[in-house]
N, C-alpha and C positions, 0 to 999 in steps of 0.2 A: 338655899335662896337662889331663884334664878335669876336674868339681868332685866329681864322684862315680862311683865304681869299686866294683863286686862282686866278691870274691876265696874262693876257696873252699879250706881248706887240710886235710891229711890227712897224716898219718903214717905212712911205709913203710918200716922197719925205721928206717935210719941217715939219714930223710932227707924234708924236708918236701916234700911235693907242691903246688903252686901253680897253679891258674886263677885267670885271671880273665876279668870278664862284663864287657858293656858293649853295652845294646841288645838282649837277649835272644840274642847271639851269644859263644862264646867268642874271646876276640881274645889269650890269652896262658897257655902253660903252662913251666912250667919248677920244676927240681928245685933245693933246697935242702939242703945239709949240716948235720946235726943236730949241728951243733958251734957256742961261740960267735961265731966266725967269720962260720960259715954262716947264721947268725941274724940278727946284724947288717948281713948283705947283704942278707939277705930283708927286713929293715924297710926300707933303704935303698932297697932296688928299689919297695915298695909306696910308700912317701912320695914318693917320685918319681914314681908313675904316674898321682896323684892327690889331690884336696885334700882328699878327705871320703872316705875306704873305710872301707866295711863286710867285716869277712869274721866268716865263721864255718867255726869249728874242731871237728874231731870230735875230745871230748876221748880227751887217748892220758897221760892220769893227768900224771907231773911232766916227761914233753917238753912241753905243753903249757902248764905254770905257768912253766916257763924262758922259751919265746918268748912268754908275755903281758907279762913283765916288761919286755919286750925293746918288744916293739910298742908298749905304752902311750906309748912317749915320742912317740907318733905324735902332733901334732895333730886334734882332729876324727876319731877311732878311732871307730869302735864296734863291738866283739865279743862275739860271743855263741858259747857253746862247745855244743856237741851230743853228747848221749850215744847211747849205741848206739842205745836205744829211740825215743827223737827222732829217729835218721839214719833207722830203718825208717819211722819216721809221715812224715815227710819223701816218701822215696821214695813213699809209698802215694799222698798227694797228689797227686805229678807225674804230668804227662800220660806216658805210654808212650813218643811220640818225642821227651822234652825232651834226651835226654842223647844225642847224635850221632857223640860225641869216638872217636876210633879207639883209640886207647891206652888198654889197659884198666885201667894201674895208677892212671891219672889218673881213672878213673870215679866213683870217691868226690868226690875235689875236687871234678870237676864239678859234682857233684849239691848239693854244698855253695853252689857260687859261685853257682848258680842259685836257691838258697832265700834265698840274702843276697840277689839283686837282687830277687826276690818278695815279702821280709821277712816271711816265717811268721812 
């Protein structure tokens, strides 16, 4: 487990999207069920990957308020949610080849998990 973990998360219909960073490289993507199930696996997966994660969330209105309520129990959290207009300034910053990932549903996340290890 290391002490700090970048996680970039994004909403795709029924289902949270998950990167994470670690050293300017992605090392981990996987889908999450937007149900409380599926929630409380995604906190469980990120608490376990690390002792201090950062993610930022593009917010997606009250799927968003549900999994914060959910993550807070995280020790040493710190979240910051992003609205559309932030995810565009976001993008505009990044360099051209920051975002690599083949999978195009994950391209948001990515772009996320990469501005949480940057910390716009």
């Amino acid at each position: 487990m290391t002490s700090q973990s970048y996680f970039g998360l994004d909403n795709d219909e029924n289902t949270w999207l998950l990167v994470q960073r670690s050293e300017g490289k992605t090392v981990f993507l996987r889908r999450f069920k937007n149900t409380m199930d599926g929630i409380n696996e995604l906190s469980k997966f990120i608490k376990s990957r690390c002792e201090k994660p950062r993610i930022y969330i593009k917010s997606t209105g009250c799927a968003a308020l549900d999994l914060l309520k959910t993550l807070c129990r995280i020790p040493n959290i710190e979240v910051m949610f992003v609205s559309q207009a932030g995810f565009k300034q976001y993008q505009s910053c990044l360099p051209k080849s920051t975002v690599k990932n083949t999978k195009a549903d994950f391209c948001e996340a990515e772009i996320l998990a990469d501005c949480a290890e940057r910390k716009f």
